[in-house]
PQR file of N, CA, C, O and H, with PARSE charges and radii, in Angstrom:
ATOM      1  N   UNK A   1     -81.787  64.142  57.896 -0.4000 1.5000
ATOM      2  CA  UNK A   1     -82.067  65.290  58.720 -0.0000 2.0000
ATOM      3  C   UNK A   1     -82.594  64.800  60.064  0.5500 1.7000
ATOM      4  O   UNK A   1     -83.572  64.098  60.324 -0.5500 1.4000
ATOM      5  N   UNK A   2     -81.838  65.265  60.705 -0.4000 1.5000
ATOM      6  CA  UNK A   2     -82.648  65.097  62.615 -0.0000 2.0000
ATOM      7  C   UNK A   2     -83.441  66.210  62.800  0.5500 1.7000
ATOM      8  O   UNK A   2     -83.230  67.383  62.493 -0.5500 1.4000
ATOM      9  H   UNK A   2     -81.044  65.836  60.494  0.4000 1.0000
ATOM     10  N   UNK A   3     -84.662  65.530  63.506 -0.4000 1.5000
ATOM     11  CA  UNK A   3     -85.312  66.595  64.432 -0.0000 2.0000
ATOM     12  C   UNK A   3     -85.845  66.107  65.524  0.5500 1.7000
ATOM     13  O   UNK A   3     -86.214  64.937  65.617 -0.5500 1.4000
ATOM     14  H   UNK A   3     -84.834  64.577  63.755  0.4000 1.0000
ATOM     15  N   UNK A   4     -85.942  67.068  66.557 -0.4000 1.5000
ATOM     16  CA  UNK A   4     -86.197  66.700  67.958 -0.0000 2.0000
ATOM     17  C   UNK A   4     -87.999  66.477  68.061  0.5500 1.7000
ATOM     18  O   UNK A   4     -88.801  67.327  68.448 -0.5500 1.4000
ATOM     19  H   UNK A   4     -85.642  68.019  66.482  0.4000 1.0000
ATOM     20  N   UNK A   5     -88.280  65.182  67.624 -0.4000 1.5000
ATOM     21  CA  UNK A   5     -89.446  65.260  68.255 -0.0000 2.0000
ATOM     22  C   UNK A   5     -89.695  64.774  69.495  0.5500 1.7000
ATOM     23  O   UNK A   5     -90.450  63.810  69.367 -0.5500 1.4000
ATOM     24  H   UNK A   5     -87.628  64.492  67.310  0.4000 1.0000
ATOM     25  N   UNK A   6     -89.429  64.968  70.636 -0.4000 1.5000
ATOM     26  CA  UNK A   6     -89.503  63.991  71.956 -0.0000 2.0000
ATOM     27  C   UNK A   6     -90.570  64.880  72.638  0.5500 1.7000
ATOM     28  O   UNK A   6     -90.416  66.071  72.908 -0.5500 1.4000
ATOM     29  H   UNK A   6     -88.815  65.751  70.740  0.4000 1.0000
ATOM     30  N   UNK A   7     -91.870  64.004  72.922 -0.4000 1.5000
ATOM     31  CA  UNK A   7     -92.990  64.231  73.327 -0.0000 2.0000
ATOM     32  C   UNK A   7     -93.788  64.821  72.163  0.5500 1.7000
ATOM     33  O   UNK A   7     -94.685  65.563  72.562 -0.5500 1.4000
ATOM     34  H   UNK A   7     -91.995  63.037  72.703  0.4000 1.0000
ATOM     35  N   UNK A   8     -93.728  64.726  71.144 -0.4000 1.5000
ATOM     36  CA  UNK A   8     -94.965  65.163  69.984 -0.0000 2.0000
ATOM     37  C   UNK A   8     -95.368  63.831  69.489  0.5500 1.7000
ATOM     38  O   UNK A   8     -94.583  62.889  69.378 -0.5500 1.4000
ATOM     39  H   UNK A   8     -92.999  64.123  70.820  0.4000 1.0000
ATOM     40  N   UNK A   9     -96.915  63.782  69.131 -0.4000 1.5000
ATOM     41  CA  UNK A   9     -97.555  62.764  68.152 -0.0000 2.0000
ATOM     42  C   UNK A   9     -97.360  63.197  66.932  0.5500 1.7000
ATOM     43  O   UNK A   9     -97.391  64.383  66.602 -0.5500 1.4000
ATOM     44  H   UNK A   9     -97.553  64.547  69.222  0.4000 1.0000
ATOM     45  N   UNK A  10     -97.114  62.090  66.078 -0.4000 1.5000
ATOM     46  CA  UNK A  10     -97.216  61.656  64.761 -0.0000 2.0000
ATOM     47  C   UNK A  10     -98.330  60.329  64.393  0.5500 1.7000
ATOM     48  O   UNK A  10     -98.399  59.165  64.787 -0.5500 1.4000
ATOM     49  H   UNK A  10     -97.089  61.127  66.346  0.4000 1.0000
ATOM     50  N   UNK A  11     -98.996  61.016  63.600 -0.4000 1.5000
ATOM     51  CA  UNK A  11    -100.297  60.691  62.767 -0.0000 2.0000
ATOM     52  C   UNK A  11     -99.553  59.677  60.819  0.5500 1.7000
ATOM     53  O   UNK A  11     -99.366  60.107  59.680 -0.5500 1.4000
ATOM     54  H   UNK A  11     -98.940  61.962  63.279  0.4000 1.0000
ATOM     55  N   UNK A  12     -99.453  58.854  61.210 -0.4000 1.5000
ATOM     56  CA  UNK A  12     -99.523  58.585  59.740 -0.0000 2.0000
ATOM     57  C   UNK A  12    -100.301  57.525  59.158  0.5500 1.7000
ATOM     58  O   UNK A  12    -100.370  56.386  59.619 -0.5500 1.4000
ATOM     59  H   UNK A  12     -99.604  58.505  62.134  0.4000 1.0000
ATOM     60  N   UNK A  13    -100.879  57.941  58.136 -0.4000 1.5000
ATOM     61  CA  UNK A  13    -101.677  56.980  57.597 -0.0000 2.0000
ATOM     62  C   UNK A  13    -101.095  56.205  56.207  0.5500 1.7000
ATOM     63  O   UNK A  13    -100.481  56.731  55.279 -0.5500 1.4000
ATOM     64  H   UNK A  13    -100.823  58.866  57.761  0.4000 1.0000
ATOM     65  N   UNK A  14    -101.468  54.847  56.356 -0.4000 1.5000
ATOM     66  CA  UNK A  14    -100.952  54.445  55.087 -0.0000 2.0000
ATOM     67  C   UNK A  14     -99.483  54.025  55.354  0.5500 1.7000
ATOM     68  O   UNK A  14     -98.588  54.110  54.513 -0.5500 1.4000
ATOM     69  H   UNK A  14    -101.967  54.420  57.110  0.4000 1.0000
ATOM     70  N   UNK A  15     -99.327  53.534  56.696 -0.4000 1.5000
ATOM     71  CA  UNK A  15     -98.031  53.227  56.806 -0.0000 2.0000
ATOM     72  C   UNK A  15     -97.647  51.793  56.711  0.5500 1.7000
ATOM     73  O   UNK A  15     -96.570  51.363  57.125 -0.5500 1.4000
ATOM     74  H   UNK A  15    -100.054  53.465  57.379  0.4000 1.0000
ATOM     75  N   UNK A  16     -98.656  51.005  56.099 -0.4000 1.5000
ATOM     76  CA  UNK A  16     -98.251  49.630  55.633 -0.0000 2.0000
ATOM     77  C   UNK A  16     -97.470  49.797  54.315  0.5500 1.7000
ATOM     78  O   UNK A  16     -96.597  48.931  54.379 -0.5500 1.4000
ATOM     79  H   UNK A  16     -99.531  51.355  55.763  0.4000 1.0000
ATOM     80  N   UNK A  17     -97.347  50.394  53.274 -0.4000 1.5000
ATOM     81  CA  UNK A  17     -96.789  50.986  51.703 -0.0000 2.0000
ATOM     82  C   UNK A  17     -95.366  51.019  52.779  0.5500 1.7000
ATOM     83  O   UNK A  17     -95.259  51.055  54.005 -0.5500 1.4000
ATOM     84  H   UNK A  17     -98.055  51.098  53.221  0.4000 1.0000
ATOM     85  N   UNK A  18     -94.334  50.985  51.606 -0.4000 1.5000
ATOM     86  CA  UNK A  18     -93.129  51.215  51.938 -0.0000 2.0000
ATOM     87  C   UNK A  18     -92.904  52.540  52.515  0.5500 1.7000
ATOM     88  O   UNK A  18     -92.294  52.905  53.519 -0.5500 1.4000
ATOM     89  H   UNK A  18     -94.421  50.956  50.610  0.4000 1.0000
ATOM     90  N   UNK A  19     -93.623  53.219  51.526 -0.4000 1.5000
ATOM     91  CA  UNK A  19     -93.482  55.251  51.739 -0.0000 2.0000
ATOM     92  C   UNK A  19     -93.975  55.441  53.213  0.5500 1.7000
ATOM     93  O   UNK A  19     -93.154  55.927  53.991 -0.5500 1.4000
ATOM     94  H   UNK A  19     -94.119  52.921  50.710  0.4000 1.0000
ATOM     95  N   UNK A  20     -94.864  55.209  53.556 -0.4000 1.5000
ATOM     96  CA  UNK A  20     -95.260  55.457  54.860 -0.0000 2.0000
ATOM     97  C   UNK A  20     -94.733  54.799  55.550  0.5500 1.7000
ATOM     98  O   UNK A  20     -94.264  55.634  56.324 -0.5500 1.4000
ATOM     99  H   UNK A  20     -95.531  54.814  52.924  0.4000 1.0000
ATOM    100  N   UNK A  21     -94.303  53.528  56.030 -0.4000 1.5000
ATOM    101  CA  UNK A  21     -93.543  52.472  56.446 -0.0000 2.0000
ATOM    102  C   UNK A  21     -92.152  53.385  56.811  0.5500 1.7000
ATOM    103  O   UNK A  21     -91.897  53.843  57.924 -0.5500 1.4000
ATOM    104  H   UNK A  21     -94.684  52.849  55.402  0.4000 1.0000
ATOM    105  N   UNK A  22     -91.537  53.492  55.907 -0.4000 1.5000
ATOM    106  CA  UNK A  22     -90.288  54.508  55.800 -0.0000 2.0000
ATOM    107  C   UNK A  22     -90.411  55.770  57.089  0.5500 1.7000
ATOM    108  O   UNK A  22     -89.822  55.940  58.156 -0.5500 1.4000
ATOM    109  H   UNK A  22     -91.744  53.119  55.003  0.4000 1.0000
ATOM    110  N   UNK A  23     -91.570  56.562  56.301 -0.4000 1.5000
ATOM    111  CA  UNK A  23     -91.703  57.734  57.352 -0.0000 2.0000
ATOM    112  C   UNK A  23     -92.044  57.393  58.666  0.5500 1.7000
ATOM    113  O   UNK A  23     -91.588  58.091  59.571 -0.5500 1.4000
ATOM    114  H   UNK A  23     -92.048  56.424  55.434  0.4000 1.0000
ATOM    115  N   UNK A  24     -92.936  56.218  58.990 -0.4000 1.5000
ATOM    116  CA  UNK A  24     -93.271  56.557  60.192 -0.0000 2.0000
ATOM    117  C   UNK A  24     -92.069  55.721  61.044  0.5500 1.7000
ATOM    118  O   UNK A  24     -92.087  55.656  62.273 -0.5500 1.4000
ATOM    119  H   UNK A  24     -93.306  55.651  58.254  0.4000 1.0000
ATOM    120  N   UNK A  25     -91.380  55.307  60.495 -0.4000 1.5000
ATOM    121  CA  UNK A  25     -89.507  54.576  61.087 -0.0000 2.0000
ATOM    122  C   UNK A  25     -88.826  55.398  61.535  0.5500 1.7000
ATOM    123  O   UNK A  25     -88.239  55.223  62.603 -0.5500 1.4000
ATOM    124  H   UNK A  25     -91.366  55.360  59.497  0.4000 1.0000
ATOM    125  N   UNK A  26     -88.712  56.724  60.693 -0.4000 1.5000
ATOM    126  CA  UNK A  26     -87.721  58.162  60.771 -0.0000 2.0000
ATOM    127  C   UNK A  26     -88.685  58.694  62.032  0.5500 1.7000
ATOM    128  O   UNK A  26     -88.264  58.843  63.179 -0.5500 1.4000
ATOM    129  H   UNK A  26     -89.189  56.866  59.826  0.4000 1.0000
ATOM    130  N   UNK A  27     -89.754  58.894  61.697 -0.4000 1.5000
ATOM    131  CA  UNK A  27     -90.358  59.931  63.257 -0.0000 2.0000
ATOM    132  C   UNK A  27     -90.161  59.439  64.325  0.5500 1.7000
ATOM    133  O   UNK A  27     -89.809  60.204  65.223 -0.5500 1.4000
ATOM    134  H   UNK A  27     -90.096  58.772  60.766  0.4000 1.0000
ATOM    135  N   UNK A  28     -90.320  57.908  64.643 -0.4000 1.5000
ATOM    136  CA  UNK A  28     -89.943  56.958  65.376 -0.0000 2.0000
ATOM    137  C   UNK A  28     -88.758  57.309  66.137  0.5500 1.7000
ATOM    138  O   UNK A  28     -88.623  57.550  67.337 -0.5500 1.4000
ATOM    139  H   UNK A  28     -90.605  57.286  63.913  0.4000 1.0000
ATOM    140  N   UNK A  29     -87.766  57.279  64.985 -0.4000 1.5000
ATOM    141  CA  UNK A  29     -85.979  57.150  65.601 -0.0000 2.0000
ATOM    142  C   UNK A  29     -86.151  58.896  66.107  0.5500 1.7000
ATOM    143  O   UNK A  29     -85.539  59.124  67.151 -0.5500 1.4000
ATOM    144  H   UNK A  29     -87.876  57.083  64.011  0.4000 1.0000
ATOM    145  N   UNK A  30     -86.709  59.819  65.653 -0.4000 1.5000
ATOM    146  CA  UNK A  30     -86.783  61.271  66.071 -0.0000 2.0000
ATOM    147  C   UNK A  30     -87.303  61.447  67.658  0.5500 1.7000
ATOM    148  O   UNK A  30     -87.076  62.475  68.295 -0.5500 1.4000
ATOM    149  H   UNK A  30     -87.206  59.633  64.805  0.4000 1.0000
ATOM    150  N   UNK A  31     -88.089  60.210  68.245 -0.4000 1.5000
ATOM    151  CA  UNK A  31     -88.817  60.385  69.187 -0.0000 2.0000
ATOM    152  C   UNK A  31     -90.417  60.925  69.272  0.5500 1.7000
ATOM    153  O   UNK A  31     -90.843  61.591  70.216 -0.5500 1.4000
ATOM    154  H   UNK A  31     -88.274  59.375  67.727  0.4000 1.0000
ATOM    155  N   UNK A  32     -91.022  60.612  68.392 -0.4000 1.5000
ATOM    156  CA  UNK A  32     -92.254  60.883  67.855 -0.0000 2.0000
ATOM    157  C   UNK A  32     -93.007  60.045  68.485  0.5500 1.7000
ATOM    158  O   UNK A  32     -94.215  60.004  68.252 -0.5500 1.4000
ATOM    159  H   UNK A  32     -90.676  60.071  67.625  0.4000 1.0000
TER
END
């Protein structure tokens, strides 16, 4: 799923674990 984040913060914690690692990659490529 795409979503337009370009210019919003993303907060993630716990992003050394794969799971978070993962997510905070995807918000990343979203523009987060």
């Amino acid at each position: 799923m795409r979503c337009d984040l370009r210019g919003k913060v993303a907060l993630v914690t716990g992003a050394a674990g794969a799971i978070g690692s993962s997510i905070a990659k995807r918000l990343s490529d979203n523009g987060a």
